[in-house]
N, C-alpha and C positions, 0 to 999 in steps of 0.2 A: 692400698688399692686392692679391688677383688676383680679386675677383669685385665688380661693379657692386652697389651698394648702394641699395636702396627703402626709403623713408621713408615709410610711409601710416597718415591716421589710423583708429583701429580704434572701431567703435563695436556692439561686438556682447559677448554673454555669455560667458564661455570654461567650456567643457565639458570641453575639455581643449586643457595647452597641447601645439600639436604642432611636431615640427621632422621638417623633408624628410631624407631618405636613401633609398642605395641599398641593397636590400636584401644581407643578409650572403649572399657567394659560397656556391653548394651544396652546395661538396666541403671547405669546411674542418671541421677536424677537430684533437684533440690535438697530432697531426705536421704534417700537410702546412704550407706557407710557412714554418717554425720549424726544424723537420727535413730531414736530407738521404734525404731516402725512396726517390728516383729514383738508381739504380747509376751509368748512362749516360746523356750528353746528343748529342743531333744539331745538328749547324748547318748552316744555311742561309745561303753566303754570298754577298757581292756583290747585294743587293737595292737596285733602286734608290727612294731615297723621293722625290727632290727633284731640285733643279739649282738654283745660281744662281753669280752673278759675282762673282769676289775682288776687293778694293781693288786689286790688278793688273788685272783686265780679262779675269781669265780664268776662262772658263763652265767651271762644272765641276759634274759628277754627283757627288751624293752620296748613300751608300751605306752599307747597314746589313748587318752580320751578326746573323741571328734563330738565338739559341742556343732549343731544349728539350727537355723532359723523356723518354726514350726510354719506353715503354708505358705510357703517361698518353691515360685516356680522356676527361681533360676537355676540353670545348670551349667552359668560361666562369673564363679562368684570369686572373690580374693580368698588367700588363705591368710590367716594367723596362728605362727606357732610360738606356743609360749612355754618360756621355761621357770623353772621356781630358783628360789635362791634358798641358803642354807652353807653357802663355806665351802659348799663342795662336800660338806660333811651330811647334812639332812636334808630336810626338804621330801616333798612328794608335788604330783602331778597336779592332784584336786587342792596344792594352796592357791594357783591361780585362777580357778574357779570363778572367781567374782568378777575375771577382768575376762577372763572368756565370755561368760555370758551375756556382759554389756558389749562388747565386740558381735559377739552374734546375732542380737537383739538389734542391730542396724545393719543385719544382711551380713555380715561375714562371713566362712565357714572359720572354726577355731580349733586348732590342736593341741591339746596341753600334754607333755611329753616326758617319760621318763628319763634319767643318762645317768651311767654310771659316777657314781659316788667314792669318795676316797674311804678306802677299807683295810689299808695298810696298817703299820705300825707310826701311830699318832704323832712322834716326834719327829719324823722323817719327815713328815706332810710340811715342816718348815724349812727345809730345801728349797730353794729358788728352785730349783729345776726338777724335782718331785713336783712341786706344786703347778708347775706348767705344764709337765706331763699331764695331771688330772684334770687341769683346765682343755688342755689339749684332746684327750678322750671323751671331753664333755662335746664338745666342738664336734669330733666325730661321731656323736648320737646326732648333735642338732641335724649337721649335713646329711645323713642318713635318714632323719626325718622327711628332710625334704626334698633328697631323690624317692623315697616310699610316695609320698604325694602325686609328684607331677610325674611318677608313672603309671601312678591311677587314673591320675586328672587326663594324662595320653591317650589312654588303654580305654573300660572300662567304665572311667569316670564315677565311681559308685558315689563320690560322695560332692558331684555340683559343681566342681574347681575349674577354674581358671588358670592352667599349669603355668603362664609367663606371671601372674601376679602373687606371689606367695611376699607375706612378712616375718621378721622371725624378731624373738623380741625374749623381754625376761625381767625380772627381778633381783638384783644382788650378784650371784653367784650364774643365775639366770643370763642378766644382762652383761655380763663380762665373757658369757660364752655365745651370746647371740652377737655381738659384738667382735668377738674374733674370726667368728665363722663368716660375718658380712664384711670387714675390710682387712685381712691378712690374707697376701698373695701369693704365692709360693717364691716368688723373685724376695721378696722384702723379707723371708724369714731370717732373725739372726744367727748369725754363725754358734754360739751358743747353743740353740736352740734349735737346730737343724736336727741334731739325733733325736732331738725327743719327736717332732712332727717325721720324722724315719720311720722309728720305732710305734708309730699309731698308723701308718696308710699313707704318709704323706700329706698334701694340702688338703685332700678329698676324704681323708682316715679311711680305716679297714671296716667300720661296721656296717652290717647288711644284713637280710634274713636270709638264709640260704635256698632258705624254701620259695623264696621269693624276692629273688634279686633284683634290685633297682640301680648297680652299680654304673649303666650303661647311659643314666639320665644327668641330667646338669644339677648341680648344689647351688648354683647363681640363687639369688634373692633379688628380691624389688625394693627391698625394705627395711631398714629396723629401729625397735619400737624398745627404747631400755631407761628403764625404773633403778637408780643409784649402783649405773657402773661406770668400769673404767676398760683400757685398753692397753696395752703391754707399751705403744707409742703412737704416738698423736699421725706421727707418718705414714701407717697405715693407710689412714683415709688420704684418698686421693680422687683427683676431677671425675672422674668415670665413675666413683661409685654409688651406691644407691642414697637414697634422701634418709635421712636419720633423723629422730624425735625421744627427746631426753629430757628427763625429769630429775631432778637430782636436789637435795638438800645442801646450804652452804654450809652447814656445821656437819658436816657428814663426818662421824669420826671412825668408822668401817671403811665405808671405801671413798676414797680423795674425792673431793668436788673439783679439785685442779690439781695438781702436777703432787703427787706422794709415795706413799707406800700401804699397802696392804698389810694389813698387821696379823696377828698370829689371834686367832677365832677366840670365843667365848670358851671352849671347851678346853682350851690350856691355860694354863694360871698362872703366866706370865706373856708380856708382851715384848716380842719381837716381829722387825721387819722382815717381810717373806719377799716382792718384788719392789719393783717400781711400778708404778702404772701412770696415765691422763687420765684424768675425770671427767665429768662434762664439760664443766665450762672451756677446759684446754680443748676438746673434740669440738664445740661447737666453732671455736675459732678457726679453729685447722680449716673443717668444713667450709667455712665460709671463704676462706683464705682459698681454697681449690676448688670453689665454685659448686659444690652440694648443697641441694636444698635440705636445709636443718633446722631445727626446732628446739631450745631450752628454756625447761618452765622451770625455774631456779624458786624456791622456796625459801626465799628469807628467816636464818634462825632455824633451819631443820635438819634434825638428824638423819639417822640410819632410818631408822622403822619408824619413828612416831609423824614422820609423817603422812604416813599411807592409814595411819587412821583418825585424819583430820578431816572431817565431810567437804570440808572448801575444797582442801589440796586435791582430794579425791574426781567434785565434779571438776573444778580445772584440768584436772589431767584426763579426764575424758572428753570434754570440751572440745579443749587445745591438740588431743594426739589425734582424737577422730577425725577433726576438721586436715589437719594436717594430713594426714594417710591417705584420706580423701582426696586431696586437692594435689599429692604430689605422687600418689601410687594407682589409688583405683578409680580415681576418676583423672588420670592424667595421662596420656602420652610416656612413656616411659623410653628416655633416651638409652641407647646403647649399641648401637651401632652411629658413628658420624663418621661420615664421608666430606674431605675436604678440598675438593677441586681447586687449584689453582689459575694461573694465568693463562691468555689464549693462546691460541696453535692455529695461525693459518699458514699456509704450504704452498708448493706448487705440484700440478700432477707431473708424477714421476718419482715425488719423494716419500720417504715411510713416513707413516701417519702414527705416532708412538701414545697409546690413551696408556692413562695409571691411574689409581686413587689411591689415598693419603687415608687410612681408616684407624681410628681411636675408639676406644671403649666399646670396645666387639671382643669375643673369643673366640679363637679358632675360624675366623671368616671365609666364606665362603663363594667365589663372585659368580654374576653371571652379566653379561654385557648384550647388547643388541643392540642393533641400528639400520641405516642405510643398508640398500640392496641384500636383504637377510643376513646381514651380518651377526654374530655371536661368536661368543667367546667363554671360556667358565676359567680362566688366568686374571691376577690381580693387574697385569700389565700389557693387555696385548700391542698389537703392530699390524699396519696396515703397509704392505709392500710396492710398490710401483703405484702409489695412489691414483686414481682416476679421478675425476669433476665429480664423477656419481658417488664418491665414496664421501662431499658434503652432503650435512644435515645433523639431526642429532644423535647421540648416541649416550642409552640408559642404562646405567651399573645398578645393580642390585646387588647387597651384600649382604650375608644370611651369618648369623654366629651361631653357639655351640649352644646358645639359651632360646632359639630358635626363635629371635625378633630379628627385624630388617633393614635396609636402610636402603636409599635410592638417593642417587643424583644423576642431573640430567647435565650431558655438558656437549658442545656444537664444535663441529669441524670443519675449516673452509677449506677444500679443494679447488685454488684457485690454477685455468686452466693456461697453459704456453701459449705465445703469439705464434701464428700460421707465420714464417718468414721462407717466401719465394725469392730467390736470385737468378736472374738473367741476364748474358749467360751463364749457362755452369761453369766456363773458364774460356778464355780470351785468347787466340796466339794470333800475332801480328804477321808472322812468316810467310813472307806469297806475296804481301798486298801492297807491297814500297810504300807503308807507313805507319806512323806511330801514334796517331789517337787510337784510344778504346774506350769505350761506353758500357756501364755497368748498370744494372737498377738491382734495388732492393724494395719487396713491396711485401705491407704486412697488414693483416688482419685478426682480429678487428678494427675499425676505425679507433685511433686516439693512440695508437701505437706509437712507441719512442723509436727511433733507429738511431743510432751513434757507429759512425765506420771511422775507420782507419787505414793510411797504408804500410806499407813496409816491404822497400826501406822505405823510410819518410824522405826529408830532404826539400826538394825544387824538384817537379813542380808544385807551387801553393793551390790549393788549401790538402795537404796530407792527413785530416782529419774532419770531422762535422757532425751535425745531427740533423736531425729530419725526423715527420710525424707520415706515420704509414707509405711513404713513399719517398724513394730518392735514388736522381740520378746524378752519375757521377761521369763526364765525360773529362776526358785530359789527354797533354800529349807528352809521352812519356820519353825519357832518355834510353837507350838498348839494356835489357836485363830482364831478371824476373822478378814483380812483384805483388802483392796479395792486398787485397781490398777485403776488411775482414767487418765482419755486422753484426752489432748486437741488436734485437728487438725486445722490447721491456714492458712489460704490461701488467699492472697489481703485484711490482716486484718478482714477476715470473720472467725469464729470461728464454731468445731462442735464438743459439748461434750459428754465424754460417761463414763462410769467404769466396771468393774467385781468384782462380790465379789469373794472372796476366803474365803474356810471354812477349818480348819486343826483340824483335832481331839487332 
């Protein structure tokens, strides 16, 4: 999973249930993200997002070409950023070029993005856990990528963006590090594996430009979009995280199409197993299995590379991922915050009024509450003290996360009010009057009021208990002693208690 999970109890009405999103982009439409609507794209290249240092030692700027859409008046558009494959050993920014530009050519904006490379000593690089360090500093370019963005897209906005809809995506080497960077959470890292995401920044990595810091912004994604990768484990993905579209080869003998191992590149001349990893087809199961909208275009009979230059497989894959991106990122509601109201809560006045909500797939949440007679609150769980009748009505949570989308539920609260219970008189003594009836009333309103009395001690004379509706008298002649005529009155389970003593000589 890639978003922090809340667990709270809920004790309010649900009005309705609601889940957070960002609202649907402005300008979609039948075509745009699906269609190539845009003739010509412009790029911007050599931007720098980041810097950091290779497993050699050497600081190196990294660098983005920003492809878009030539006469495109939007200035709230999705981003794509894309990474190349290569091993981790080669690769450059302009081999993704081809798939930028058909992305941008249907309204996109597109990033195509440098990341450090393995530059060590070659035969180290098959260490399971050298190799995941490099995957892992790959990881922390991507995510640096894309706080550089959505502090643009906050700020400034130079280049059109829409900072809650970013995708991140890749090929090979690409999409095994777009893929880590969208469902590996900082709870699920394994033990194993814990010093090496240490030793790079942690889940968020160390890279940044210094000149221009974006460390302060969120690395969440909406999105990812991956061309023949895999994932360290299937477990990763989980219910809350973003919708994923995967293409992958069955004969894929580079990286697993299901459940294998990574073997040892082109560049060494022999073959050994470097990790484990899931392919697509295990991810897309998972996915579906925790409820992510997901996507594989499984290629019958296809390798590593030769499929990507099959003209079929090619418009399929831009078909099927556009349509897809489309219909579950940039033209969709994007869930992440849910709020899960529970069962009802009616009361009576006098009691505390306890509101919570239950909120999933949010980071870092943020609430604010309002309701009845200016009520507010900014606690996941406030309370309402000595309730009044006025403190029914509705009352609306709003919950704000760390990737700055929302969520709202609306939930109802009965403040149901106590029966008015008058007793006449206030207490009885018989002393003085040489004798022994006394006469009691209980009167209560509203109409429809229950009354149930008692007395004590009980005994003779009969009836020592009874009920009655809004009114009851109770005359009797009593033995010498003291005893007590005691009244409940009962109304929408609200109760109001009272008694009379009686004194008899």
């Amino acid at each position: 999973m890639s978003h922090l999970y809340h667990r709270l109890l809920v004790l309010c009405t649900v009005m309705c249930l609601a889940t957070g999103a960002y609202a649907q982009l402005p300008d979609c439409d039948a075509q745009r993200y699906s269609t190539a609507i845009f003739s010509s794209v412009t790029v911007t290249t050599g931007v720098k997002y980041g810097q950091n240092t290779t497993v050699g030692g050497v600081t190196k700027n990294l660098l983005t070409d920003i492809y878009q859409p030539v006469g495109d008046a939007s200035v709230r558009r999705p981003l794509v950023i894309l990474a190349f494959g290569g091993s981790f050993l080669g690769g450059q920014r302009t081999d993704m070029d081809s798939y930028a530009r058909k992305f941008a050519q249907k309204g996109y904006v597109v990033a195509t993005i440098d990341y450090r490379l393995y530059d060590g000593f070659l035969l180290n690089y098959l260490n399971e856990l050298v190799f995941m360090d490099e995957v892992v500093k790959a990881v922390s370019d991507m995510k640096a990528a894309v706080r550089f963005f959505r502090k643009d897209a906050s700020t400034i906005n130079t280049y059109g963006i829409e900072p809650n809809y970013i995708i991140i995506g890749g090929y090979s080497a690409g999409a095994i590090t777009a893929l880590h960077a969208g469902y590996v959470d900082a709870a699920e890292i394994p033990a194993n594996l814990a010093p090496v995401f240490a030793a790079n920044g942690g889940i968020n990595g160390n890279t940044d430009d210094p000149a221009n810091s974006a460390t302060a912004y969120s690395s969440e994604v909406q999105g990812v979009w991956s061309l023949s990768g895999a994932i360290n484990s299937k477990n990763y993905i989980d219910a809350c995280d973003p919708p994923l579209f995967m293409v992958h080869g069955d004969q894929d003998a580079v990286v697993p199409y299901g459940s294998g191992f990574l073997t040892s590149p082109s560049q060494i001349p022999f073959v050994i197993n470097i990790t484990a990893v899931d392919g697509s087809s295990v991810l897309a199961t998972q996915a579906t299995a925790v409820g992510v909208p997901n996507q594989l275009y499984t290629v019958a009979g296809g390798g590593h590379n030769d499929i990507y230059a099959n003209a079929t497989v090619l418009s399929q894959l831009d078909q099927q991922g556009s349509l897809f991106l489309k219909q579950n990122v940039a033209c969709a509601t994007t869930n992440c915050v849910n709020i899960s109201p529970s069962s009802s809560q009616t009361v009576c006045e006098g009691s505390t009024v306890a509101l919570s909500a239950s909120v999933t797939c949010g980071t870092s949440p943020v609430y604010s509450w309002s309701g009845p007679n200016n009520f507010t609150s900014t606690v996941a769980n406030p309370t309402l003290a000595n309730a009044t009748t006025a403190a029914s009505g509705s009352y609306t949570v709003i919950v704000s996360d760390a990737g700055k989308c929302s969520g709202t539920a609306v939930v109802a609260v009965t403040v149901n009010p106590k029966p008015l219970l008058t007793l006449l008189p206030g207490s009885v003594s018989l002393t003085g009057c040489n004798c022994n009836t006394s006469t009691v009333v209980a009167k209560t309103t509203p109409a429809g009021t229950a009354i149930n009395w008692s007395r004590t001690p009980g005994g003779n004379p009969l009836p020592n208990a009874g009920t009655g509706l809004d009114q009851v008298t109770i005359t009797q002649s009593l033995p010498s002693g003291s005893f007590t005529y005691q009244f409940i009155a009962t109304l929408n389970g609200c109760q109001t208690t009272g008694s009379i003593p009686v004194l008899v000589p």
